[in-house]
C-alpha positions in Angstrom: 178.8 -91.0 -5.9 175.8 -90.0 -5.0 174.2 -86.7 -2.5 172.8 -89.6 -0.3 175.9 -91.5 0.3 178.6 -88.1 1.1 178.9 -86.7 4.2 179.5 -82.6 4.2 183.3 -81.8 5.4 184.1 -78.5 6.7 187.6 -77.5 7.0 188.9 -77.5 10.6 191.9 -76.2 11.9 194.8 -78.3 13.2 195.3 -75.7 16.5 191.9 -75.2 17.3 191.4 -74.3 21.0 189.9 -77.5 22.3 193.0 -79.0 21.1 195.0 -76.5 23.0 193.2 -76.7 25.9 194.0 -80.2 26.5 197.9 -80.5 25.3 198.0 -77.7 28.1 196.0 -79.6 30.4 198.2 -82.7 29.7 201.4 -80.8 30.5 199.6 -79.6 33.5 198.8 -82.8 34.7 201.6 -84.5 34.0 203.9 -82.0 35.8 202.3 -82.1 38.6 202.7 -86.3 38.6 206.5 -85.9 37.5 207.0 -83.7 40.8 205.3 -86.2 43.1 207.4 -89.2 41.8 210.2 -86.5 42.2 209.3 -85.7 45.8 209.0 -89.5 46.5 212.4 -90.6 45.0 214.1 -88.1 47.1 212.4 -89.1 50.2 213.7 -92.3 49.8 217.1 -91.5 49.3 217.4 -89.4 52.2 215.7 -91.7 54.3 218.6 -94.4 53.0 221.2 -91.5 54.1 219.7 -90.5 57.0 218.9 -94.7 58.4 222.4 -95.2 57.3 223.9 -92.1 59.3 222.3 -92.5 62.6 222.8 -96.8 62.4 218.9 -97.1 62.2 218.5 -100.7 61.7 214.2 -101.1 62.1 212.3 -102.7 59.2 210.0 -100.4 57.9 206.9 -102.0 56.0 205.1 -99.6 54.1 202.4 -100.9 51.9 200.7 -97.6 51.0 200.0 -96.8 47.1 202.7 -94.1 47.4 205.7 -96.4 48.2 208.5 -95.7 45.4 209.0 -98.9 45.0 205.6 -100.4 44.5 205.3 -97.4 41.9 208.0 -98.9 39.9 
């Protein structure tokens, strides 16, 4: 093998801190998304409990991007 066709490697570490930065960001991120779907399974629960309770019996049509069940 020739100088012309090797490349130069330099040892990197495994944990460097661009790596760390974005596992934390990651975790961030997705902890934040994991309490929103959260949020929005228990508003739908209690909204089952609480239509149930007070004999609501109106169709609600929500089409919004946040509707739990378009989400799953």
């Amino acid at each position: 093998m020739t100088f012309a066709t090797s490349y130069s490697y330099s040892k990197r570490e495994i944990f460097d801190l661009k790596t760390l930065l974005k596992a934390i960001r990651f975790i961030i991120v997705n902890s934040i998304l994991a309490f929103i779907f959260l949020f929005l399974t228990v508003e739908e629960f209690e909204w089952a409990l609480f239509s149930s309770r007070e004999g609501i019996t109106d169709k609600v049509i929500d089409e919004t991007s946040w509707n739990i069940k378009t989400l799953i």
